[in-house]
C-alpha positions in Angstrom: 14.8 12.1 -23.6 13.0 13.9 -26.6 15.1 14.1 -30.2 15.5 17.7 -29.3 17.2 17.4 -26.5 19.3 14.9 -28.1 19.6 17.7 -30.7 20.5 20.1 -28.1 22.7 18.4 -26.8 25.2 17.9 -29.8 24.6 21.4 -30.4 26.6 22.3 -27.3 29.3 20.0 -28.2 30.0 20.9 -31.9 30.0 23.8 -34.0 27.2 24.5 -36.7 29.7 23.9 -38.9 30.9 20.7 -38.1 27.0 19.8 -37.8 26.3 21.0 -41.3 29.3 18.4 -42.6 27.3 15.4 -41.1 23.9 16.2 -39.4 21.7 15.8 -42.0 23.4 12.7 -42.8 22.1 10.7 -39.7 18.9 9.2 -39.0 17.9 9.2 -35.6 15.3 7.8 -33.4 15.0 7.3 -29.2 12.7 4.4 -28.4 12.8 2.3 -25.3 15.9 4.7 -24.1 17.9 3.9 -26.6 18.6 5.9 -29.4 19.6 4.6 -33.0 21.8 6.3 -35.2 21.1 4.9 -38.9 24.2 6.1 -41.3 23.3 5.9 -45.5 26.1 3.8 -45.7 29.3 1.9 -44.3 31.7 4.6 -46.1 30.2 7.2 -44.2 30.2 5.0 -40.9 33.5 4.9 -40.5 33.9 8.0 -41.4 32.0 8.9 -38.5 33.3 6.1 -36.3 37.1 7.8 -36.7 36.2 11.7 -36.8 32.8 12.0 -34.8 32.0 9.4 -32.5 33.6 10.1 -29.8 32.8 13.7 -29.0 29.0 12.4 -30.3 29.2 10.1 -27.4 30.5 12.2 -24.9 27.9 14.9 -25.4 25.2 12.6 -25.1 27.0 10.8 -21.8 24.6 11.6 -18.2 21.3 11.4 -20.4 20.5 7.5 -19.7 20.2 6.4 -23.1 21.9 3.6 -24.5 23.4 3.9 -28.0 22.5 1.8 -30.9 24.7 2.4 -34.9 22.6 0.7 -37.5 24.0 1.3 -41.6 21.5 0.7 -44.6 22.9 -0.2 -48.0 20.4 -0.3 -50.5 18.2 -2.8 -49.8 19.7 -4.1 -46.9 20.2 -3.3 -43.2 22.8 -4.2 -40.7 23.7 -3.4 -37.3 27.0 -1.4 -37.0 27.4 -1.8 -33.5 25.0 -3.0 -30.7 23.3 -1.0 -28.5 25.2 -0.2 -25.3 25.4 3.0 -22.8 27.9 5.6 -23.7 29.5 5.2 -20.1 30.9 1.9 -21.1 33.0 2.9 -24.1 36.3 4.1 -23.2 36.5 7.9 -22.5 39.4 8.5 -24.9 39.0 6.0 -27.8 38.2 2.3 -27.7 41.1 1.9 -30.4 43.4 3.6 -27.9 44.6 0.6 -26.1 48.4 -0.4 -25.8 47.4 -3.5 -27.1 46.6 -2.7 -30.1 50.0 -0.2 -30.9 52.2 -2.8 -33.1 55.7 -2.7 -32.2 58.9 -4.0 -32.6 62.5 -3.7 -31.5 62.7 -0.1 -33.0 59.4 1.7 -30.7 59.4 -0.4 -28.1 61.4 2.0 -25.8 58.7 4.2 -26.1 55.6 2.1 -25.7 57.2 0.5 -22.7 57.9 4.2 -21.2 53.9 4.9 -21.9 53.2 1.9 -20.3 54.6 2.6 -16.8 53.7 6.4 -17.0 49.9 5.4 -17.5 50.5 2.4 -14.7 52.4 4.5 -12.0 50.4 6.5 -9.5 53.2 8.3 -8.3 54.2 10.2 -12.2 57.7 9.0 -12.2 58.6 10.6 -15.7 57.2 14.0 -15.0 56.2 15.5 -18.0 56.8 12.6 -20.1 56.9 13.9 -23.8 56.5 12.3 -26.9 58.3 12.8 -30.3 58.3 12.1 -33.7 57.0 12.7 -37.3 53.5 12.7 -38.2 51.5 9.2 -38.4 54.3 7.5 -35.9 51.9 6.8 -32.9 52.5 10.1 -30.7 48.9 10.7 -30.1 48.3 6.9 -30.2 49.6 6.1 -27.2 49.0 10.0 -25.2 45.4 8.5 -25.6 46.1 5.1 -24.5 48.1 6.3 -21.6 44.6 8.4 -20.5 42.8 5.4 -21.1 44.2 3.7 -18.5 44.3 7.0 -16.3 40.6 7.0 -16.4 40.0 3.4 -15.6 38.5 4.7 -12.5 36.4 7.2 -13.8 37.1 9.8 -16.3 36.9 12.9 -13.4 40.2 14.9 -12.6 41.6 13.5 -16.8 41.9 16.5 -19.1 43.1 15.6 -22.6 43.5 18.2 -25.3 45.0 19.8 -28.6 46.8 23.0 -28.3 43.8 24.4 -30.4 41.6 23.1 -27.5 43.6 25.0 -24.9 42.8 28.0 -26.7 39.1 27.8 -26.7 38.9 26.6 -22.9 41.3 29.7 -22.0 39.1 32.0 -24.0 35.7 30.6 -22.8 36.5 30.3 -19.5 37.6 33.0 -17.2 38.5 30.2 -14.6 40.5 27.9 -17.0 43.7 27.6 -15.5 42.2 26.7 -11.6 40.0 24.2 -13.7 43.0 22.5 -15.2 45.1 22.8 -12.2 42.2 20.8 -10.6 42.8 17.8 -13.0 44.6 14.9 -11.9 45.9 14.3 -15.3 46.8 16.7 -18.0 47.9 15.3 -21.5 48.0 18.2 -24.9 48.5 17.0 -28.1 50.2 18.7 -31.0 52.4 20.7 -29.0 54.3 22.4 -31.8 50.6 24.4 -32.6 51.1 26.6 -29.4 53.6 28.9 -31.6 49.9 30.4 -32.7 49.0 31.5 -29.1 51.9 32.4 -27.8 49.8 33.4 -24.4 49.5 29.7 -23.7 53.7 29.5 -23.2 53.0 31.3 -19.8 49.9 29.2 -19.0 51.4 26.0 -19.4 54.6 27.1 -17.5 51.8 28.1 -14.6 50.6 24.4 -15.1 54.1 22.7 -15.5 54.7 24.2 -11.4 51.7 23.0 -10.0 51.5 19.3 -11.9 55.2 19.0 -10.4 54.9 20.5 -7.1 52.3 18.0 -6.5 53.3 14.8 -8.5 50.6 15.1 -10.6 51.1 13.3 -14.5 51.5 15.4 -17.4 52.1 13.8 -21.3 53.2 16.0 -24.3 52.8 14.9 -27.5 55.2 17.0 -30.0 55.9 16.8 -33.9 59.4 16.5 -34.4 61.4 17.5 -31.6 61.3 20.1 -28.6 65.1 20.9 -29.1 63.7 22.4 -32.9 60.9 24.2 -31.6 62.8 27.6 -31.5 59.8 29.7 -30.5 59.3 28.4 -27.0 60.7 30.4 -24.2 63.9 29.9 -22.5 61.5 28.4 -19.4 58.9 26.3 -20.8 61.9 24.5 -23.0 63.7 23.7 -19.7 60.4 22.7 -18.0 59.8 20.1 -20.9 62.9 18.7 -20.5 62.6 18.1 -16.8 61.1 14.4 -17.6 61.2 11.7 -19.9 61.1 12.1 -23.7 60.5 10.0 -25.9 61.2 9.8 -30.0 59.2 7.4 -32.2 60.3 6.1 -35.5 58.4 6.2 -38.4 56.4 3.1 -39.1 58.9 0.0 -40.6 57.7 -2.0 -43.7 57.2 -4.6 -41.0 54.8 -2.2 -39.0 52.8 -1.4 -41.7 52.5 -5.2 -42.4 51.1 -5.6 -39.8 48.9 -2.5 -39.8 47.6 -3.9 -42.5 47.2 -7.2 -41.7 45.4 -6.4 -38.2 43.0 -4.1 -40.1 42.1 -6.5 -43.3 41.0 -9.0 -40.2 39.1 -6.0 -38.0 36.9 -5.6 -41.6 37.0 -9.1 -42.8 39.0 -7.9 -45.8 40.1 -10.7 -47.2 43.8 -9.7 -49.3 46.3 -12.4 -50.5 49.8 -11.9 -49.4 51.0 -9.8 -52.2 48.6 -7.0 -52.4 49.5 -6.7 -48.3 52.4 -6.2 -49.2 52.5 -4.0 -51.8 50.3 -1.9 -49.6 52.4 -1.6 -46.7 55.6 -0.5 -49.4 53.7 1.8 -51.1 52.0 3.9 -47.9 54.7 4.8 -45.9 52.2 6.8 -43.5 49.9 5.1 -41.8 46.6 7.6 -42.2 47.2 7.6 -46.1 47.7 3.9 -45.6 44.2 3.3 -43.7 42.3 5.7 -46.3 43.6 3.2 -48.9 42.2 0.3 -46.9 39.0 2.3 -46.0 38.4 2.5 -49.6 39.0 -1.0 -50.3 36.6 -1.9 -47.9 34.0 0.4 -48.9 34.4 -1.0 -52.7 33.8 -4.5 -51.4 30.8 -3.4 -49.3 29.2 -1.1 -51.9 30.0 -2.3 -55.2 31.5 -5.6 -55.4 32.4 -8.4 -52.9 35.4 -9.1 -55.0 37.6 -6.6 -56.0 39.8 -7.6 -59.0 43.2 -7.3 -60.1 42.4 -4.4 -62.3 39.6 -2.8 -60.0 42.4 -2.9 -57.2 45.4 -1.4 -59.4 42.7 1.8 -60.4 41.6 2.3 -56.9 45.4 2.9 -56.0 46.0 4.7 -58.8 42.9 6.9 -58.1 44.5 7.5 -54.8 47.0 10.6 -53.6 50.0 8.4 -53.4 52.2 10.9 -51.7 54.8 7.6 -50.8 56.2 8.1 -54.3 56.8 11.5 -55.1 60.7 11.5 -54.5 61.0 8.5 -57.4 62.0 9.7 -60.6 62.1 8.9 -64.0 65.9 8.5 -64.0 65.6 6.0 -60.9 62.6 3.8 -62.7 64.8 3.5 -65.5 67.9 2.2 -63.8 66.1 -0.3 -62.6 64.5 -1.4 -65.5 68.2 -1.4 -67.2 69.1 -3.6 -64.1 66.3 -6.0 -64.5 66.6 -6.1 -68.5 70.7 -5.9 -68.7 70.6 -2.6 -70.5 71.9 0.7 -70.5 70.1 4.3 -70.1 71.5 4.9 -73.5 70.3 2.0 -74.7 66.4 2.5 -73.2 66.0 5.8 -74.9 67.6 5.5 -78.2 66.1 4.6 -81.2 67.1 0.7 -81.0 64.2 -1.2 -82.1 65.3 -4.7 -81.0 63.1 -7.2 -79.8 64.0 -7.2 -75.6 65.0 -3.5 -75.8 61.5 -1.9 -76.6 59.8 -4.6 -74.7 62.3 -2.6 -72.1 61.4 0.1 -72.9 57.8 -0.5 -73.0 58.3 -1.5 -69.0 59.7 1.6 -68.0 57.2 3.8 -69.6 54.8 1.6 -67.8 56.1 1.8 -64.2 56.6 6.0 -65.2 53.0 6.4 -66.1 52.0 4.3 -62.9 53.8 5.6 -60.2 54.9 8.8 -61.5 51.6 9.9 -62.9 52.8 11.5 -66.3 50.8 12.5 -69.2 51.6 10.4 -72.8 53.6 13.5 -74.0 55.5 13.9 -70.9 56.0 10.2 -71.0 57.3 10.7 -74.6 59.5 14.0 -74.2 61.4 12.2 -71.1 62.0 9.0 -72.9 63.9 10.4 -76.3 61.7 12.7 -77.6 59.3 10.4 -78.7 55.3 10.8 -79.9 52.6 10.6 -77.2 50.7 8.1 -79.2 54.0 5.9 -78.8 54.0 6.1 -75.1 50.1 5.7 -75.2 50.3 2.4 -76.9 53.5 0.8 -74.8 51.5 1.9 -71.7 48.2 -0.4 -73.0 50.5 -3.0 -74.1 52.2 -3.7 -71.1 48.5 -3.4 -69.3 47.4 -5.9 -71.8 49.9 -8.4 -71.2 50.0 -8.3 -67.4 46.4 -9.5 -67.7 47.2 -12.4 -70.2 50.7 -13.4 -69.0 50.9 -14.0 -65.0 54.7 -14.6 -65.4 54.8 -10.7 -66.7 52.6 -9.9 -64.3 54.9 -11.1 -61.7 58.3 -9.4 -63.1 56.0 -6.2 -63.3 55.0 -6.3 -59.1 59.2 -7.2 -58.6 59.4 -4.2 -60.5 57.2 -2.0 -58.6 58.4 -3.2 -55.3 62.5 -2.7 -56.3 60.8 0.9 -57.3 58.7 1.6 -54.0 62.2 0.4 -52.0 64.4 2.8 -54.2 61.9 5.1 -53.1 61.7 4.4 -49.2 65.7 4.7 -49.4 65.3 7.9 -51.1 65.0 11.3 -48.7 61.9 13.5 -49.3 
């Protein structure tokens, strides 16, 4: 196969916009039927790895070549993943395995549930839907569940968005006999379908056959059906025939261990507290894996040990959204909590010793987590100059750096903060 069939190929599969993100991007090369991909660098390889790969790999599935992911940095060259055929990887995601879905007492209801719906040929929870917030594993385990499906070949297994409905219905006179041919039908991001309201009476179409025939269908929803008020009367009842699920947002322990399984996937190598203070600070797990992503990319690019202060700018750089219900109010009660002082106290005029050293603190923890500017810092603490909350704020970053037993009060600090904050509604 010739580069421009390989080119053809991916044409067919994505967009010219979606090519014009990353195209240009690769290198590629086919040689002894195997064709290497050669990304810049390991930033934009996993990039790739988590938002192109797979449809990459299914549009070059039936052409006999074997697929090779080599990454050059700088002056040096590594392979990213051996060569192997396309067919071997699993259809849906090789990440999408129950195995790898951490859970404890509080999802493992649900992952038990997926577990005998993708086990049982017979579709005992018929449709079997699954709930929950964004980032708690919905899609996770709708993938895993087709994984197993298509353990005997990926024929008659139809997985999709909403938004992918669309374009099948509207490419494709024949769409509904095609998917009432599948075996298997799961959709993701059911809540979308309130843009194509069409779809309402095609899924309802689908919902009869899959039944009428025991044939498995998974829904993955955002919240919950019950607060989807645009769906009809009829496809409401229909998704309530089987088996719904609702997952919890991931647990401090989850996202431990999130973290934890990752840092050993990439050979990250974190101590215990900055693990921690990682999995309290990124409530969601995809802002928590762009965090770690960048981490890993510093160490791989720049450095192969990333500092204390290199790792406190990198999360400081980032778009912590985990943090946005604190206040300035809430930082300050617990700096009066830790120092034995009151509000009153913490923004008067008092220039003791321990009570500007206080005070100092709480500007500290306000500029870090909060994000304010020097004269917002000053206004909301008395009135006072920027240059005054400038200086505490480089003071207190000075003497975390020279006093380890300052630095420690300072992460309690930021932890009694992040937990004030978890406890908080958004």
């Amino acid at each position: 196969m010739s580069r421009d069939q390989v080119d053809a190929a991916l044409e067919r599969a994505f967009s010219s916009e979606e090519l014009g993100r990353w195209r240009s991007s690769l290198g590629m090369s086919v040689e002894d039927g195997v064709l290497t991909v050669r990304f810049p660098h390991m930033y934009f390889a996993d990039w790739f790895a988590s938002h192109a790969r797979e449809r990459f790999e299914a549009a070059l599935k039936g052409t006999g070549l074997a697929l090779a992911y080599e990454c050059r940095d700088g002056s040096r060259s590594r392979i990213v993943r051996e060569a192997r055929p396309a067919s071997d990887e699993l259809p849906f995601g090789s990440e999408f395995i129950f195995d790898n879905f951490l859970v404890n007492t509080k999802n493992y209801f649900p992952l038990a549930s997926a577990q005998e719906v993708a086990q049982s040929s017979h579709a005992p929870y018929n449709p079997f839907v699954l709930c929950g917030e964004s980032g708690s594993g919905k899609s996770f385990l709708l993938r895993a569940i087709a994984n197993v499906k298509s353990e005997n070949g990926r024929d008659g297994i139809h997985v999709a968005g909403v938004n992918d409905l669309h374009e099948l219905f509207s490419s494709r006179p024949d769409a509904r006999k095609y998917l009432m041919s599948m075996n298997f039908l799961a959709v993701d991001d059911l809540q979308e379908i309130e843009r194509y309201p069409y779809l309402q009476g095609e899924l309802l179409a689908l919902f009869d056959h899959f039944h009428l025939h025991r044939k498995q269908m998974v829904f993955a929803c955002s919240g919950k059906v019950a607060g989807l008020s645009f769906l009809t009367t009829k496809l409401k009842s229909r998704l309530e025939w089987g088996l719904t699920v609702t997952l919890k947002i991931p647990d401090l322990d989850i996202r431990t261990q999130y973290v934890q399984s990752r840092c050993r996937e990439r050979r990250l190598d974190l101590p215990k507290d900055r693990i921690l203070l990682l999995a309290q600070r990124f409530p969601d797990l995809r802002n928590l894996e762009g965090c770690l992503l960048k981490l890993w990319a510093y160490r791989e690019l720049v450095h192969d040990h990333i500092s204390d202060e290199e790792f406190d700018n990198i999360l400081n750089y980032l778009d912590d959204r985990s943090v946005t219900s604190l206040s300035v109010d809430q930082i300050i009660d617990a700096v009066c909590a830790q120092f034995d002082l009151s509000p009153g106290e913490i923004l008067s005029a008092g220039r003791r010793h321990e009570l500007v050293f206080a005070r100092q603190v709480a500007m500290f923890l306000c500029r870090k987590h909060l994000g304010l500017s020097f004269p917002e810092l000053g206004r909301a603490f008395g009135g006072r100059d920027h240059s005054t909350a400038l200086y505490s704020c480089r003071k207190i970053q000075q003497l975390q750096r020279d006093d380890k037993s300052i630095k420690s009060m300072l992460q309690a600090m930021t932890e009694k903060c992040l937990a004030m904050n978890e406890k908080s509604p958004v």
